[in-house]
N, C-alpha and C positions, 0 to 999 in steps of 0.2 A: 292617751298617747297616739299620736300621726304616726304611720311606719314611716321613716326617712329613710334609714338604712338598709341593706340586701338584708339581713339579716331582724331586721323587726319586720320587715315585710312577709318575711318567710313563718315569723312565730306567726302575723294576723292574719296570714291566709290557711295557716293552719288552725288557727283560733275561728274565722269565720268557716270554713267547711265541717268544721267538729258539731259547730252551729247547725248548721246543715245539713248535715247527714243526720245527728243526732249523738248524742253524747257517745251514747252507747254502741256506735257503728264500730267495723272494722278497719283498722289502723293501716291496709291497705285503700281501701275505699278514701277514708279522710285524705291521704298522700294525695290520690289521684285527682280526687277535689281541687287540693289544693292547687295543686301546679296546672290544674285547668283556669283556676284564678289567676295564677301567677303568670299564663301565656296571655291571660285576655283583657290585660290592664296591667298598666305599671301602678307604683304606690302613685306618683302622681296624679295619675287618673282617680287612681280609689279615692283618696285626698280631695280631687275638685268636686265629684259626683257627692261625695257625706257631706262637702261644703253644699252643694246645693240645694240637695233635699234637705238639711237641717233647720227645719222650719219649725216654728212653736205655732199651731192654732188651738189649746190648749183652751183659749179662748172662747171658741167658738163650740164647745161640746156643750151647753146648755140650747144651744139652737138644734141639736141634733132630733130630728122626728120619727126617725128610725129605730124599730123594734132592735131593739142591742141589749145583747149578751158578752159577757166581762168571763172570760176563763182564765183564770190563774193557776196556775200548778204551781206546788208545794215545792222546794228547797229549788226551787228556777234561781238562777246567777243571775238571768238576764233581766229580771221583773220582778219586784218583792210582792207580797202580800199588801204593803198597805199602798203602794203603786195602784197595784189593779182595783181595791177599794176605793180609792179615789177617784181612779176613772170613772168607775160605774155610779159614783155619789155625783159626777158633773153630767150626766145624761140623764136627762128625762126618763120615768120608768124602765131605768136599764136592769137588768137581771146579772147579779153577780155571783159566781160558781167556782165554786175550789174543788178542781180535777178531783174523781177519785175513781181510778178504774173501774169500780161496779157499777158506777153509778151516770157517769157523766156522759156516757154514749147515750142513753134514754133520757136525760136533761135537754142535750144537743136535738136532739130525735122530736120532743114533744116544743121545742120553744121554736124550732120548725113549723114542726106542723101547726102549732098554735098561734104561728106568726104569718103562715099561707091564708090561713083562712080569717084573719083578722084584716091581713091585708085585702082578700080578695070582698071580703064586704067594705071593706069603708075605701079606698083606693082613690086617690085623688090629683095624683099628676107624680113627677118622675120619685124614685127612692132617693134617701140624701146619704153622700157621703164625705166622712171628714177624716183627716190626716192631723195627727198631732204628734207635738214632742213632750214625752213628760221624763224629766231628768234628763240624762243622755240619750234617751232612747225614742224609737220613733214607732208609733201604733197608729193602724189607721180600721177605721167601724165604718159597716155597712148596712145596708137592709138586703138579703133579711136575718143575719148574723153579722158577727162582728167577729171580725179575725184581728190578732194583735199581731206584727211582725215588728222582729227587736234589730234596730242598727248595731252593729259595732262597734265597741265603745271607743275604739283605738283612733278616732277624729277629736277628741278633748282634748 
């Protein structure tokens, strides 16, 4: 869904700040959010910008040379389970990880540190990085982790 209307604008910029703050923030917080989006773009704008960047290199994640880690959290709206499997099955030696508060901070922590010092002996010219769409969503992986960010679904 594209917001056209004042009023689908109003639900996807509360739908994107929920996004961003976090599910779980307060319901004054999220408002505030929102109508900071709502002053700093029309939907038009939101509209050309998710046209723009709506790009598939989905392609190009087997070229990826960069140590990359795949984190998935569990009942996510924005990114299934077998989403983030798949990502991490199209990158080279990618490291895939299902969030679990005990545990995933010292995951993070050690694929770090394991990825400094891997880098710093073998190190051969710039880190790569790639941007992709998988489904409606857009994820982009780095060295020396890999961070997903999810677009909006409301440009479908």
């Amino acid at each position: 869904m594209r917001p056209e209307t004042d009023q689908q604008w109003e639900a996807a910029t509360k739908f994107i700040a929920s996004m961003a703050a976090g599910f779980q923030a307060d319901s004054d917080e999220v408002a505030k959010l929102a109508f900071s989006i709502q002053e700093a773009c029309s939907p038009e704008q939101y509209n050309a910008y998710m046209d723009a960047v709506d790009v598939d290199l989905t392609d190009l994640l087997p070229a990826l040379k960069a140590p990359t880690i795949v984190l998935h959290i569990p009942n996510m709206i924005l990114a299934t389970y077998e989403d983030a499997r798949d990502i991490a099955t199209r990158i080279k030696d990618a490291r895939f990880v299902e969030y679990n508060p005990a545990h995933t901070f010292r995951t993070l922590f050690d694929f770090l540190r394991e990825t400094k010092a891997t880098e710093a002996a073998t190190y051969t010219g710039p880190t790569a990085t790639a941007s992709f769409r998988h489904g409606s969503w857009t994820y982009c992986a780095s060295s020396p982790s890999a961070r997903a960010t999810s677009r909006s679904p409301m440009s479908s």
